[in-house]
C-alpha positions, 0 to 999 in steps of 0.5 A: 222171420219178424217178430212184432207185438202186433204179431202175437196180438193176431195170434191172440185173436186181436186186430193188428191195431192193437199193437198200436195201442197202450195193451201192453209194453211192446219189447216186453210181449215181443222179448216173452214170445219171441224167447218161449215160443218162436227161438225154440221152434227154430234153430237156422232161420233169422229172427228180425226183433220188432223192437219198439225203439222210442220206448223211454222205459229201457236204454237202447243200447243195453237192450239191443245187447240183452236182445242178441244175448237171447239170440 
């Protein structure tokens, strides 16, 4: 499974597009949804993080470590 801002902006009744606009930090609405909603809902499959990698705000390294921390 892929979980992408763009995602949760559909599942909110958005256009897709709004995931290339400034609505929101992309890691975080991706980080929140993925861990409320979608890794509670399902044990076996994989879920592939649509991680916003040019983001200035957070170190790459320790963030791809907090994502597979949540698993």
């Amino acid at each position: 499974m892929l979980a992408l801002n763009s995602g949760r902006f559909r599942l909110m009744g958005v256009s897709s597009l709004a995931g290339f606009l400034p609505y929101a930090n992309s890691n975080e609405v991706v980080m929140d949804f993925v861990c409320k909603e979608i890794l509670p809902m399902i044990k076996k499959i994989p879920v592939c993080f649509g991680l916003c990698a040019t983001d200035p705000t957070i170190e790459l390294d320790s963030y791809i470590d907090l994502i597979q921390k949540k698993g």
